[in-house]
Backbone as CSV, one residue per row, in Angstrom:
resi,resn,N_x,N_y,N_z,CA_x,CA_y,CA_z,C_x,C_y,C_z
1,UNK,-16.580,-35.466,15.459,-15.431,-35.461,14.585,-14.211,-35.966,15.357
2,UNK,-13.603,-37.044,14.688,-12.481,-37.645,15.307,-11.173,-36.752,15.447
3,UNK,-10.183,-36.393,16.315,-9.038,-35.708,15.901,-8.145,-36.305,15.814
4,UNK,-6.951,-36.486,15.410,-5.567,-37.261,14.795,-4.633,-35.954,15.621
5,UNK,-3.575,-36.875,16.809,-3.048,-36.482,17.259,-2.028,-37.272,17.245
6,UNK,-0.578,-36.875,16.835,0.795,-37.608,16.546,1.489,-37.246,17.412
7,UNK,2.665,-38.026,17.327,4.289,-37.799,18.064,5.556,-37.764,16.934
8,UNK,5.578,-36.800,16.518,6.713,-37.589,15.614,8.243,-37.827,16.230
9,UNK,8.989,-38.681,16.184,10.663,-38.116,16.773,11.515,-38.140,15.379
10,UNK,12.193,-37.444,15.725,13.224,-37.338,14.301,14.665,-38.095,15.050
11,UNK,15.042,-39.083,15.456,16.430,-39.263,15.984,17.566,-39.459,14.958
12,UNK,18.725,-38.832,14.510,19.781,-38.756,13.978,20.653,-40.137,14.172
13,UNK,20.819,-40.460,12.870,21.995,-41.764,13.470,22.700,-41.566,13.940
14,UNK,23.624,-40.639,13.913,24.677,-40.288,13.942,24.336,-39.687,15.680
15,UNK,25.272,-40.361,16.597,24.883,-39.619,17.969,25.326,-38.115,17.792
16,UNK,24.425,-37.467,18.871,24.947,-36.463,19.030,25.388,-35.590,17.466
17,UNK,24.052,-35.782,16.348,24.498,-35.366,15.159,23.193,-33.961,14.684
18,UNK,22.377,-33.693,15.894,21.124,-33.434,15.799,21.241,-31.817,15.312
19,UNK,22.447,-31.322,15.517,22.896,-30.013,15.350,23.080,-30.020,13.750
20,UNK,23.780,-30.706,12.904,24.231,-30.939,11.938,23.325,-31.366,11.165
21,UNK,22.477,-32.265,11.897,20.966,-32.337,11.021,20.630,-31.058,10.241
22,UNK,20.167,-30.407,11.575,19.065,-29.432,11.543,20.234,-28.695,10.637
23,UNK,21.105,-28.275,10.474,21.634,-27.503,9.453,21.588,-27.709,7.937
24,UNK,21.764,-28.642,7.938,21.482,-29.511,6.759,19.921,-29.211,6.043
25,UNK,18.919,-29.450,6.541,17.963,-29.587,7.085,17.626,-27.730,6.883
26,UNK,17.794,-27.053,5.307,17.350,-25.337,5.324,16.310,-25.499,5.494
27,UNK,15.216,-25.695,5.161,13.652,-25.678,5.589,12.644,-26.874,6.108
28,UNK,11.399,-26.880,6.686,10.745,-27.858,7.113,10.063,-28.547,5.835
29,UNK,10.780,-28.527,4.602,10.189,-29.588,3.120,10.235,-31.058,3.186
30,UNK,11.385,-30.993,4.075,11.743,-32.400,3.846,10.951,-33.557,5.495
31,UNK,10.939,-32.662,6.683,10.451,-33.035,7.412,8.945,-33.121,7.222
32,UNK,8.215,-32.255,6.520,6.510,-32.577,6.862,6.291,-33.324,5.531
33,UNK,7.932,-33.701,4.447,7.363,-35.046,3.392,7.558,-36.223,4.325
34,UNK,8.370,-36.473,5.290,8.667,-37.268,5.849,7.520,-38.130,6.825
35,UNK,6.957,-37.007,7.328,5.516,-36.808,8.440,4.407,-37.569,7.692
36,UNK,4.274,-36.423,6.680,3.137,-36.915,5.399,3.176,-38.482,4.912
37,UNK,4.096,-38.177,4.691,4.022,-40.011,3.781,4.626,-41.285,4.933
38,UNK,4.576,-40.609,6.442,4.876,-42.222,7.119,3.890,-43.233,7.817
39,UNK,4.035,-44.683,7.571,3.647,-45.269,7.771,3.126,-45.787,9.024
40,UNK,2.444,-46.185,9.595,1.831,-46.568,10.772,2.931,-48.625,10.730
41,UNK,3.523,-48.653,11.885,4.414,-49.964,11.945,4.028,-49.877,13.400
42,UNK,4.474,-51.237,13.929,4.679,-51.621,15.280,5.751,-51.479,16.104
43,UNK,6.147,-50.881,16.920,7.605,-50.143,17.282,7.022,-50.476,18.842
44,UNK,8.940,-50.716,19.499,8.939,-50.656,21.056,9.473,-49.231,21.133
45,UNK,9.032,-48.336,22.178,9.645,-47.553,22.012,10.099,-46.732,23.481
46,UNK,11.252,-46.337,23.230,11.938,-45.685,24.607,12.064,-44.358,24.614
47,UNK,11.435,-43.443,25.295,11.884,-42.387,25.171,12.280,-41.494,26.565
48,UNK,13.170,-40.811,26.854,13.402,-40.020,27.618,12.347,-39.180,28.264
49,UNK,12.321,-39.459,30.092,11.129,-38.413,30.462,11.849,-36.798,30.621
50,UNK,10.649,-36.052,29.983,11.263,-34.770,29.756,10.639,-33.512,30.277
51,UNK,10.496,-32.210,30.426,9.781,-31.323,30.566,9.892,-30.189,30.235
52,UNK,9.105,-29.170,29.372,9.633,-28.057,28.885,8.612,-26.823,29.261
53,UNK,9.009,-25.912,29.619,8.456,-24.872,30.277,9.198,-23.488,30.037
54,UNK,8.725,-22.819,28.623,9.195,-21.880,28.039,8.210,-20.342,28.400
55,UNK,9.084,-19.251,28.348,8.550,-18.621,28.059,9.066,-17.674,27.886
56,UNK,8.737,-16.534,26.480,9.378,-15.684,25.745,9.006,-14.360,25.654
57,UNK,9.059,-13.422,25.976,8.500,-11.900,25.794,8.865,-11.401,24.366
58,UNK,7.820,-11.489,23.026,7.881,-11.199,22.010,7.447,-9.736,21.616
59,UNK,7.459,-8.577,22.666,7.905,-7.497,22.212,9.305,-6.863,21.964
60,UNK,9.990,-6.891,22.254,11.433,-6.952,21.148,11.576,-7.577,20.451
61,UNK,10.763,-8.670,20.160,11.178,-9.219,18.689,10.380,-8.388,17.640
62,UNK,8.863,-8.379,18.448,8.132,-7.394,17.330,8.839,-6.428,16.748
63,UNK,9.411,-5.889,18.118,10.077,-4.321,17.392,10.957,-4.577,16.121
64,UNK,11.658,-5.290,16.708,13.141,-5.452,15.527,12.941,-5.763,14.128
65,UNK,11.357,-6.433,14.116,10.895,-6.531,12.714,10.076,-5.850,12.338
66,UNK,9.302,-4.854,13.125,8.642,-3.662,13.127,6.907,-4.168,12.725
67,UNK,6.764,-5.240,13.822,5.365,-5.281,13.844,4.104,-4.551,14.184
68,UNK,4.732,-4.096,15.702,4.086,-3.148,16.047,3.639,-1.501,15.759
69,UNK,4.225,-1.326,14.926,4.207,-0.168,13.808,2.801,-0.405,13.024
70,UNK,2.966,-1.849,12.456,1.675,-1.520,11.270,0.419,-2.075,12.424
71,UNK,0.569,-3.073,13.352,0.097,-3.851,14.211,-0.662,-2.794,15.142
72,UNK,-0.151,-1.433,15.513,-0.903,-0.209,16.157,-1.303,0.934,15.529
73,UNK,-0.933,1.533,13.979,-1.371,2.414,13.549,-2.921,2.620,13.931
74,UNK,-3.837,1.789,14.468,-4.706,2.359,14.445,-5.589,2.555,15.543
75,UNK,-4.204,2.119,16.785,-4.573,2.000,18.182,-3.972,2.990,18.815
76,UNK,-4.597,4.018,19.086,-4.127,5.802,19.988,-2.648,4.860,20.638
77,UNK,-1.781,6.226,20.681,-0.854,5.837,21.332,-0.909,5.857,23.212
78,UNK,-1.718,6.144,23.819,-2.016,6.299,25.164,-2.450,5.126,25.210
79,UNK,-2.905,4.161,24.523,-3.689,2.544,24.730,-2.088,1.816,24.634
80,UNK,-1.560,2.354,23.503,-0.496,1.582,23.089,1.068,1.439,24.127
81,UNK,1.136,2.543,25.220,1.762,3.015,26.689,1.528,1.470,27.365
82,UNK,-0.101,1.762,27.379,-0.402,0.857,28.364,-0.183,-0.596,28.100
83,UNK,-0.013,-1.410,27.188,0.099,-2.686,26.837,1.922,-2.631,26.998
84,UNK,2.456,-3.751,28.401,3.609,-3.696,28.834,4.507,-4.663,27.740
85,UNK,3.809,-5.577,27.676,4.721,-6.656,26.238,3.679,-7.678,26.055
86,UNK,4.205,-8.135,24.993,3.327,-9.648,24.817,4.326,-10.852,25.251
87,UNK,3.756,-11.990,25.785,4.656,-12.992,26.582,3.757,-14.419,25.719
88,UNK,4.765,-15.139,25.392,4.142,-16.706,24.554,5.072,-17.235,25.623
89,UNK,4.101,-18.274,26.205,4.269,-19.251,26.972,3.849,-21.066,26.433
90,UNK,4.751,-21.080,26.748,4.515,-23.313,26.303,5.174,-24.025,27.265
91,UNK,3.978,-25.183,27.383,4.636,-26.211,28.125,4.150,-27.440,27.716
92,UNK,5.597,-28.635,27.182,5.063,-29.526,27.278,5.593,-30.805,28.303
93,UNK,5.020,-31.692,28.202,5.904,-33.046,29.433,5.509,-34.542,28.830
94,UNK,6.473,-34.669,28.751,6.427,-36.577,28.050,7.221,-37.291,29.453
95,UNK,5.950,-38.218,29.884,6.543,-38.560,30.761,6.918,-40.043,30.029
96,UNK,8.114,-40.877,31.681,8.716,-42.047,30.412,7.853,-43.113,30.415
97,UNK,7.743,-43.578,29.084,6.954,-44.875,28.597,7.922,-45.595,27.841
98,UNK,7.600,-47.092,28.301,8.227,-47.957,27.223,6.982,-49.341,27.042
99,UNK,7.019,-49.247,25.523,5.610,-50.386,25.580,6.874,-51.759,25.148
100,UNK,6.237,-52.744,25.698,6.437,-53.967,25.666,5.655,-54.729,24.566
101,UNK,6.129,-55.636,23.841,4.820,-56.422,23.750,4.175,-57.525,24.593
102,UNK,5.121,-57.395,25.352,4.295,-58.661,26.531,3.237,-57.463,27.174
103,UNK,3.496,-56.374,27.310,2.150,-55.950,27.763,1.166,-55.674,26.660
104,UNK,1.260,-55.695,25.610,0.020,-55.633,24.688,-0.512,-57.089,24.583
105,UNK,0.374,-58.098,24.631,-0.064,-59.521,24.751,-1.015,-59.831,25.561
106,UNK,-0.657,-58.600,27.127,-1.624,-60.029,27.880,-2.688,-58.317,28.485
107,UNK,-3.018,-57.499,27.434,-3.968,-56.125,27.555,-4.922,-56.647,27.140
108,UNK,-6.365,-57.338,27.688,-7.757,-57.232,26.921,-7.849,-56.328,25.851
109,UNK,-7.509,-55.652,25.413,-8.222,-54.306,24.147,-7.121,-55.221,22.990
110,UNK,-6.429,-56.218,23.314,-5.438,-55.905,22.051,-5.366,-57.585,21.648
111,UNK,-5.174,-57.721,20.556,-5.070,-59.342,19.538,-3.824,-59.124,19.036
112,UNK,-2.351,-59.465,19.073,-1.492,-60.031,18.715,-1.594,-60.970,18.155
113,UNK,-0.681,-61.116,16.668,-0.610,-62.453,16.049,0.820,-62.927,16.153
114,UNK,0.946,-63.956,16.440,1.777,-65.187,16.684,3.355,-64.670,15.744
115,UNK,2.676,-64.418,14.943,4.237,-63.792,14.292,4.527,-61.847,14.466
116,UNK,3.845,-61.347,15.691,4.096,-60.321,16.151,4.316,-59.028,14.681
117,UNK,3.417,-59.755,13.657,3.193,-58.603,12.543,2.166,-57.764,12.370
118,UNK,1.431,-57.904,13.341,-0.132,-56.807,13.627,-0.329,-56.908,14.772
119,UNK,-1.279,-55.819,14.852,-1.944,-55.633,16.116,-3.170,-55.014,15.983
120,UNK,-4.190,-55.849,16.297,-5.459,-55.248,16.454,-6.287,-54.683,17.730
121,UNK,-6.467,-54.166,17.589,-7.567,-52.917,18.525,-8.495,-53.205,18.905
122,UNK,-9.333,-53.646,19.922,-10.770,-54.584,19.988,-11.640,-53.326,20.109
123,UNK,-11.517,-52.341,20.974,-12.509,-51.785,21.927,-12.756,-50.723,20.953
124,UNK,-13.015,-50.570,19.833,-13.254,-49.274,19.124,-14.291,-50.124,17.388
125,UNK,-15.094,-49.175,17.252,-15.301,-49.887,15.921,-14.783,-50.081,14.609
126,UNK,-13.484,-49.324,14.753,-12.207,-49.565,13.701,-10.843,-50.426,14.206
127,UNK,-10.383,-50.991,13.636,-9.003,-52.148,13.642,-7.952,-51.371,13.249
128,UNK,-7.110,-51.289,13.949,-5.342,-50.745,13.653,-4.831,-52.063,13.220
129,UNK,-4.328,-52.392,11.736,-3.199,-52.948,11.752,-1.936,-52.435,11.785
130,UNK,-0.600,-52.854,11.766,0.558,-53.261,11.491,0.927,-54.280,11.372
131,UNK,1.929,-53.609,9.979,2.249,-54.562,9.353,4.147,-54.667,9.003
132,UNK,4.700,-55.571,9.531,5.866,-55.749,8.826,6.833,-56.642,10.361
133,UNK,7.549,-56.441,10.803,8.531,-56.870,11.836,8.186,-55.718,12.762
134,UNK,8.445,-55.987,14.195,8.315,-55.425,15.450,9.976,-54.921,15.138
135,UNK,10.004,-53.676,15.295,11.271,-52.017,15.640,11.289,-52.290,16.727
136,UNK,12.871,-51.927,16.978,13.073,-51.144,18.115,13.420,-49.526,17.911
137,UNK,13.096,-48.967,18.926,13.441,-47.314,18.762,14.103,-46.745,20.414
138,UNK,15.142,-46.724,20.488,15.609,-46.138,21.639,16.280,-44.692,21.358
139,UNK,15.711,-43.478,21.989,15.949,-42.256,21.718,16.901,-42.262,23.283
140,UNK,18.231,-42.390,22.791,19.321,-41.789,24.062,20.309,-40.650,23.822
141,UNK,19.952,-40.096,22.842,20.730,-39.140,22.505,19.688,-37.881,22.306
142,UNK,20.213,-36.739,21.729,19.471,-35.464,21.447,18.274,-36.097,19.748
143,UNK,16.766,-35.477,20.085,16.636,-35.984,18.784,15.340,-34.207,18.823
144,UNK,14.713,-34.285,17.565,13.735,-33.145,17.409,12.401,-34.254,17.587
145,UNK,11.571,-33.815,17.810,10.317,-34.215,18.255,8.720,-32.923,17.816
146,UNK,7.620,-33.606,17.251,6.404,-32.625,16.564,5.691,-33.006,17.119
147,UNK,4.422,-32.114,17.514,3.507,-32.461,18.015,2.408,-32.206,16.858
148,UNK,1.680,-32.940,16.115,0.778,-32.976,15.043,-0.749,-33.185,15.123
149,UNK,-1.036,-32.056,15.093,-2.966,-32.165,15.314,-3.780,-31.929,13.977
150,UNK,-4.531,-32.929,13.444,-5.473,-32.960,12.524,-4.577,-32.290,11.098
151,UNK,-3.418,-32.887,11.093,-2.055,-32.251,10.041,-1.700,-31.327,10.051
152,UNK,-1.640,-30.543,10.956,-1.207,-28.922,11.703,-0.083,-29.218,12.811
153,UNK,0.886,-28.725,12.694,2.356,-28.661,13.541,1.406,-27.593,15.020
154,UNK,1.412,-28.650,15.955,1.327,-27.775,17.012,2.444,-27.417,18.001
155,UNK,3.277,-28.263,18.351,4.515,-27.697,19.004,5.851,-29.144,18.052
156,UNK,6.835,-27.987,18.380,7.906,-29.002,18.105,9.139,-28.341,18.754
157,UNK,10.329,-29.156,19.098,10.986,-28.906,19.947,11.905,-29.756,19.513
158,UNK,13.624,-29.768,20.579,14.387,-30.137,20.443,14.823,-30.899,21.892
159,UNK,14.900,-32.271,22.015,15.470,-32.911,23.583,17.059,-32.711,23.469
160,UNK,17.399,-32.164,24.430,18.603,-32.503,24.093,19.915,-33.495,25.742
């Protein structure tokens, strides 16, 4: 079974507008229509090398919403002593890439056409096109960024 693994970036026109987005922006409706219905195009793309290395102790949050209440009723409280907190840890790292098309031009795996409106894929038994004009995309400002597995939000985050 094949898996489908994305990048999405969300960059704001507006520099430095990424705050004001996201306010705007009351729930994730408009971002996973956005996700859902986008197109596969040919893009150069720049992005900032980054690294994120979180980590959160989500027993006070439990408490404050009173998870652990219904979450242990049925775990003795002498077990429940012993468990010190729960800790969610993430890390991700995009290191920097910028594709060219002179390097897909002169990559064995790849067929460029003359008017730089597709690109085909040799080494697989399926063909990627694109289709339309070669993008540019330079992310130099703060933008939100998803990490998307088999149409499931696995991490998403904010560069700033």
């Amino acid at each position: 079974m094949r898996k489908h693994i994305s990048l999405h970036i969300f960059l704001p026109k507006i520099r430095f507008g990424l705050r004001n987005a996201l306010k705007i922006q009351k729930n994730g409706e408009k971002l996973y229509k956005l996700i859902s219905t986008a197109e596969k195009k040919y893009v150069n793309i720049a992005l900032p090398r980054f690294n994120i290395n979180t980590e959160t102790d989500l027993a006070s949050f439990m408490k404050s919403i009173g998870i652990e209440k219904e979450l242990y009723d049925t775990i003795s409280e002498k077990v429940y002593r012993n468990i010190p907190s729960f800790v969610h840890k993430s890390q991700f790292e995009l290191t920097y890439q910028k594709y060219n098309m002179e390097e897909i031009l002169y990559n064995d795996d790849y067929v460029v056409d003359r008017d730089y409106t597709g690109v085909v894929y040799d080494g697989a038994p399926y063909c990627v096109y694109f289709h339309g004009p070669k993008l540019e995309f330079l992310a130099d400002h703060p933008f939100l960024f998803i990490l998307v597995k088999d149409s499931h939000v696995v991490y998403f985050g904010c560069y700033q």
